[in-house]
ROBA-491011 format. One record per residue: residue in three letters; x, y negated, z of N, C-alpha, C in turn. Coordinates in steps of 0.2 Angstrom, whole numbers, plus 5000, padded with zeros to 4 digits. Example, Ala and Ser with C-alpha at 12.3 -4.5 7.8 and 13.67 -1.06 7.14 Angstrom:
2
ALA506650285039506250225039506650165039
SER506450115035506850055036506450005039
This chain:
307
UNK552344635461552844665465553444685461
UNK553944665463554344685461555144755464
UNK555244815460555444845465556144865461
UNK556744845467557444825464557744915466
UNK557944965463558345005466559144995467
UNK559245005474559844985478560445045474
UNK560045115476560545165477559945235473
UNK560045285471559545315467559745405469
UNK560745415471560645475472560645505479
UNK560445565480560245605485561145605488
UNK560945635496561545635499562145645497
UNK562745605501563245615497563545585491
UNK562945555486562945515481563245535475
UNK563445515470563745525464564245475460
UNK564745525459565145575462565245565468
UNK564945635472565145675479565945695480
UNK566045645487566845645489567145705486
UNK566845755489567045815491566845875486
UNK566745855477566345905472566845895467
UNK566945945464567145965459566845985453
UNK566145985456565646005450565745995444
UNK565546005439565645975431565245925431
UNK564945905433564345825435564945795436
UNK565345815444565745735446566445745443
UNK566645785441567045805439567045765430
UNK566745785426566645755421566445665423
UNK566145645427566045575428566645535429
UNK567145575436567745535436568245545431
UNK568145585424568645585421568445565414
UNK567845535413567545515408567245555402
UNK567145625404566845655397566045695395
UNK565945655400564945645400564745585401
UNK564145575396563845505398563245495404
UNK563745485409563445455415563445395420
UNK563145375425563345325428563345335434
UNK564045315438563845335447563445305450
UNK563245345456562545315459562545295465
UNK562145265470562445265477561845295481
UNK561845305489561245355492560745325491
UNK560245345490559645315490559145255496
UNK559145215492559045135495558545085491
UNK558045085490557445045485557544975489
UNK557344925488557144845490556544835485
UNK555944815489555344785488555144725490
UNK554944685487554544625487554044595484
UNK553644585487552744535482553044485479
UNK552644465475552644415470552844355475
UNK553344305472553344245475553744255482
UNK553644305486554044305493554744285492
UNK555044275498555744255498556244315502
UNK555744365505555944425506555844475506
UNK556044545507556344595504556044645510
UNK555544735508555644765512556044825509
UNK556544845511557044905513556744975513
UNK556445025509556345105510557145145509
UNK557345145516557745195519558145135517
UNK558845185522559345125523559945165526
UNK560245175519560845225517561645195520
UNK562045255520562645245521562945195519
UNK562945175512563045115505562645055507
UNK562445035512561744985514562444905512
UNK562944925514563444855513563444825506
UNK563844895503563944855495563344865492
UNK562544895495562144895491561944815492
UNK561744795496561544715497562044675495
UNK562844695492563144615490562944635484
UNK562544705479562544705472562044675470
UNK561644645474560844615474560944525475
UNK560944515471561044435476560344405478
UNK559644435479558944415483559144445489
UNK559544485491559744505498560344475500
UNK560644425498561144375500560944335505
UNK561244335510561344265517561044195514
UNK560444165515560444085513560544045519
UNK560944065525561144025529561544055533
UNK561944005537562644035541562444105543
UNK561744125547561544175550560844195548
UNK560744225541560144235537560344295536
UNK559544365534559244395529558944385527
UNK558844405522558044425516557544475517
UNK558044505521558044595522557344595528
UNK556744565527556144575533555944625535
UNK556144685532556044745536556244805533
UNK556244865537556444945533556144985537
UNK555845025531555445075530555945155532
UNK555845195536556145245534555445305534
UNK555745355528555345385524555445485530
UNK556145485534556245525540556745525542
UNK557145555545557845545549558245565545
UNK558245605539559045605537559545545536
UNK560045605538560645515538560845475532
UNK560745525526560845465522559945415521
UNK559645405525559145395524559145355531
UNK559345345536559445285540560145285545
UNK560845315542561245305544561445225543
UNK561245195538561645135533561145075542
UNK560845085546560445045549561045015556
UNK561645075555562045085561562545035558
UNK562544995552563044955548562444895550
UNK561944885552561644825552561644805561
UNK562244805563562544795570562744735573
UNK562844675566563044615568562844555571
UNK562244595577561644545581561344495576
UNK560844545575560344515569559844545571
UNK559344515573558744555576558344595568
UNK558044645569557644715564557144735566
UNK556644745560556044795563556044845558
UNK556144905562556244955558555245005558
UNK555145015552554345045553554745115553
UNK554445185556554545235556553945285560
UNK553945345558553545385562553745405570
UNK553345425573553645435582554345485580
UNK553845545575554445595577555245575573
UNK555245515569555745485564556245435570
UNK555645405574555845365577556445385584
UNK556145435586556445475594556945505591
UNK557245565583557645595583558345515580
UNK558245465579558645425580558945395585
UNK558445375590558645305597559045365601
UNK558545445604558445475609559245505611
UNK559545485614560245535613560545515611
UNK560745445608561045435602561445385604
UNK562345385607562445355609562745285605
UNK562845295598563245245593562345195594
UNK561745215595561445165595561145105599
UNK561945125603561845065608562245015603
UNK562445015596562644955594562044905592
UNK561444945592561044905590560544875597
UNK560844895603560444865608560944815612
UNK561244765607561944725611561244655615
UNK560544645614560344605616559644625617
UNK559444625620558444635621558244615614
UNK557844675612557344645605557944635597
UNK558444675598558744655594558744725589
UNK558244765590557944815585557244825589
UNK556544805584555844815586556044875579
UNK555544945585555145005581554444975580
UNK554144985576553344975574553345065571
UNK552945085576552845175574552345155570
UNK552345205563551845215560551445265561
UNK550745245559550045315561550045315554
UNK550045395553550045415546549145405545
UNK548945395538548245405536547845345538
UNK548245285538547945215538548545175534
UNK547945115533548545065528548345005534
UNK549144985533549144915538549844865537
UNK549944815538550044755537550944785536
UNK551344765531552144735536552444695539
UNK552444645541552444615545553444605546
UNK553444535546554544535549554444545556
UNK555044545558555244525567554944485568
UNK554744435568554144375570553544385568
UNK553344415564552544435563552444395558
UNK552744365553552444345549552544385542
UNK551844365539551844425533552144455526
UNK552544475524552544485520552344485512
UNK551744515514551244515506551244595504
UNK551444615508551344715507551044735512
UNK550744765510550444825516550644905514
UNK550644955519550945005519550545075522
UNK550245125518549745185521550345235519
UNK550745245525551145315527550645385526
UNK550845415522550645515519551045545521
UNK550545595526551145655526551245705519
UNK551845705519552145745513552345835516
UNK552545875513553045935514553845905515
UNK554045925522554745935520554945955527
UNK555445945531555645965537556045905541
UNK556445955547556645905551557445905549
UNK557745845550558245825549558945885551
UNK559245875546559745975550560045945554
UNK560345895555560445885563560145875570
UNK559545885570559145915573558545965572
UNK558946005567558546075566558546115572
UNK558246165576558246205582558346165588
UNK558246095588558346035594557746055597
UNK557246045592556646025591555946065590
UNK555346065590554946085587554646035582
UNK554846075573554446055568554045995569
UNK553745945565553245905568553045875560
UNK552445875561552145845552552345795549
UNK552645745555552745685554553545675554
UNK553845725552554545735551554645695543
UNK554245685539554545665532553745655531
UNK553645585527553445535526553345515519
UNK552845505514552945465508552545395510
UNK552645345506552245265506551945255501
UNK551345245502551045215496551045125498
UNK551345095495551545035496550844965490
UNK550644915494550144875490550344815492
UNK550344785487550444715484549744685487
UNK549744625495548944615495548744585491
UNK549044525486548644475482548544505477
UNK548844545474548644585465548344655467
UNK548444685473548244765471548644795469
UNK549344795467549544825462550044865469
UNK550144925465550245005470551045025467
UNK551345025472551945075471551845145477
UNK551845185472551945255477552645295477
UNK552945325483553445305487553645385489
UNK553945425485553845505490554645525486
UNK555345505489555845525488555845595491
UNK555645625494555745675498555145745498
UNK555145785497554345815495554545885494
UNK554345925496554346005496553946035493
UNK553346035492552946045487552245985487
UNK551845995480551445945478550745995482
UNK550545945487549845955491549345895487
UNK548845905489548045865489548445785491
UNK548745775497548945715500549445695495
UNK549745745492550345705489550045695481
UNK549245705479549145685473548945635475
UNK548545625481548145575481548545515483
UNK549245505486549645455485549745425478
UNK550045485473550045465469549545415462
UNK548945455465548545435458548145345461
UNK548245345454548045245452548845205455
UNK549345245456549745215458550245185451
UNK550345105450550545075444551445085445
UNK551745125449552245155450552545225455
UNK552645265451552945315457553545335455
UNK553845335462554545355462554645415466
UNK554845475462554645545465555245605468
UNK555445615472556145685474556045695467
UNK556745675465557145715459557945745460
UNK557845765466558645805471558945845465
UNK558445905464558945975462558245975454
UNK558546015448558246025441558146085443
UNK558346135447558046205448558246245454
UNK557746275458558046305464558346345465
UNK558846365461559346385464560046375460
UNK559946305460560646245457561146245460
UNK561146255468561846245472561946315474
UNK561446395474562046445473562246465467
UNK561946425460562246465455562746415451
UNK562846385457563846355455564046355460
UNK563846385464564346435469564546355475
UNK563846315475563946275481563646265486
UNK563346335488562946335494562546395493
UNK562146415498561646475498560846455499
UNK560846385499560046385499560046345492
UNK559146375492558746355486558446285488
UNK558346265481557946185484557446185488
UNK557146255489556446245491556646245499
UNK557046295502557546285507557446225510
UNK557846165507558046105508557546075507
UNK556846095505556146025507556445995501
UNK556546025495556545985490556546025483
UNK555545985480555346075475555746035469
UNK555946075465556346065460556246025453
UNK556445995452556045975442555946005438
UNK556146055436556146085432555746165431
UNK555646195424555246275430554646245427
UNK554346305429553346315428553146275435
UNK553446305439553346275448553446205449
UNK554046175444554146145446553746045446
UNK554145995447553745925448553545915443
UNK553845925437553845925429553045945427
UNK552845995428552546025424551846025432
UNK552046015438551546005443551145935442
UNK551645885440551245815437551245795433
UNK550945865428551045835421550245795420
UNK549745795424548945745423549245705429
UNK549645685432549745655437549345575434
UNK549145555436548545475436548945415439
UNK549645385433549845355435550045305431
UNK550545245434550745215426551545255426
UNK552145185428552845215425552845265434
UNK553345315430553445375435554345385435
UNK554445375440555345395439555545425445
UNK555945455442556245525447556845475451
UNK556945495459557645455464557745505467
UNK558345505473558645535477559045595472
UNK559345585468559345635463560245655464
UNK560245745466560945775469561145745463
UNK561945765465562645755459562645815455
UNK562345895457562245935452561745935449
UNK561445905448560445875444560945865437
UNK560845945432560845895426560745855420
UNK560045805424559645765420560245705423
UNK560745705429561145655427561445615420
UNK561545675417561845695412561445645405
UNK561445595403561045545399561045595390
UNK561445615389561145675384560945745383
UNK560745765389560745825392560145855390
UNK559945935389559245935387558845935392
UNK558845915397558345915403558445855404
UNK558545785404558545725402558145715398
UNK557945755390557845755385556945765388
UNK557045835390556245855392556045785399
UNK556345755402555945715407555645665404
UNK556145645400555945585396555245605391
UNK555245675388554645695382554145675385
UNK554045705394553645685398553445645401
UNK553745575399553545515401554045505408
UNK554345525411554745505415555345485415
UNK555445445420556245395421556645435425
UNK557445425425557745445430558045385432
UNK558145365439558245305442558945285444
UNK559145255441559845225441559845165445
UNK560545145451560745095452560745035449
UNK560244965453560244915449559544915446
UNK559244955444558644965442558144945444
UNK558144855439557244845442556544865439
UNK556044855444555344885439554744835442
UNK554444795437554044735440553344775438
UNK552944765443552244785443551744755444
């Protein structure tokens, strides 16, 4: 399996339009060692395929697919792109779907309640209905593993057991709605010829029984690395909620991912979705220092991981 990262930071990206922080602030002017990031968008593929499945599918979905050349066109009117996975509704996490408009038929996998706060009401998504069939939903049942399958039903080489995780409903429809379990979603993802597991939980509020048992014997995890401590956005004065607030536990801390998965039963482990104030951005930073003591990666654009 081989699994390509698209884009690696949490919403907004890095550097964020609109921040000043010492993170983007230092990156645009050169005096910390770091690299910009783009929203978060992984690309997946089995051994030998000729195509690609998609977990989430970011605002940057354009120039993240010219960065990749296995996701390049092999015909006048070709993708690679056989399907995308969304993990819940936020929009950096299937806005980039509303750029895949150019009558091109898609199967999009998602949960019911993933699925209804996107189509339901949503008048930009008649771009995607310029033809009958020219977006197939496949709702996921959480707590089974089953095939992926492209727009024509031929295989992939992956299968897919959707977990429910901790998190919430998307803020754009916060108070729409009543709460739903199926709001935020992790994937444990299988290679069927080899076995071999990537487990899949960008987004995660705190660590339950479900969310160990995705992870263990998995030969990859890629974990919510948003915020290094909960209350990173009010003590720089960017906001009044704590990571815990936002469905995302923090890295860092006695509480936190760090030190929750330090027996985690896995192979390589790397941190994704990771905010613009995460100062393990920061490639000599001492929280850098600690992820890495611990065996952990931080996920950079561009970054492949063959399993």
């Amino acid at each position: 399996m081989l699994i390509r990262v698209l884009g690696s930071a949490a919403g907004g990206g890095f550097p964020q339009w609109n921040c000043g922080c010492d993170n983007c602030r230092g990156l645009r002017d050169g005096t910390i060692r770091a690299q910009a990031r783009t929203q978060e968008c992984v690309a997946v593929s089995a051994d030998g395929s000729g195509g690609s499945v998609l977990l989430n599918c970011s605002p940057e979905i354009r120039g993240q697919i010219e960065s990749a050349p296995t996701l390049h066109p092999r015909a006048p009117r070709h993708s690679p792109i056989s399907a995308i996975l969304l993990t819940n509704g936020d929009l950096d996490h299937c806005l980039g779907l509303l750029s895949l408009r150019e009558s091109h038929r898609l199967i999009v996998y998602a949960t019911d309640p993933v699925e209804r706060g996107f189509t339901r009401g949503n008048v930009l998504y008649r771009t995607l209905e310029r033809f009958p069939g020219q977006v197939r939903w496949h709702i996921l049942k959480t707590g089974r593993e089953e095939d992926i399958v492209d727009v024509d039903g031929r295989a992939t080489g992956l299968t897919v057991h959707a977990v429910v995780v901790p998190g919430k409903a998307p803020l754009h429809l916060e108070g729409e709605r009543p709460a739903d379990p199926e709001d935020n979603v992790g994937f444990r993802i299988r290679e069927a010829r080899t076995d071999r597991v990537l487990a899949y939980l960008s987004g995660v509020a705190s660590v339950t029984d479900a969310v160990r048992q995705a992870i263990a014997g998995a030969h990859a995890v890629f974990f919510d690395g948003t915020f290094w401590s909960g209350d990173e956005l009010p003590a720089l004065g960017l906001g009044t909620k704590r990571a815990e607030e936002m469905a995302h536990m923090p890295v860092g801390g006695r509480t936190g991912s760090l030190a929750q998965l330090a027996d985690a039963r896995a192979g390589r482990r790397i941190y994704i979705h990771i905010n613009n104030t995460n100062p393990m951005l920061r490639e000599d930073s001492p929280e850098r220092a600690a992820v890495a003591a611990a065996g952990w990666e931080v996920a950079r654009d561009g970054m492949e991981v063959k399993i």
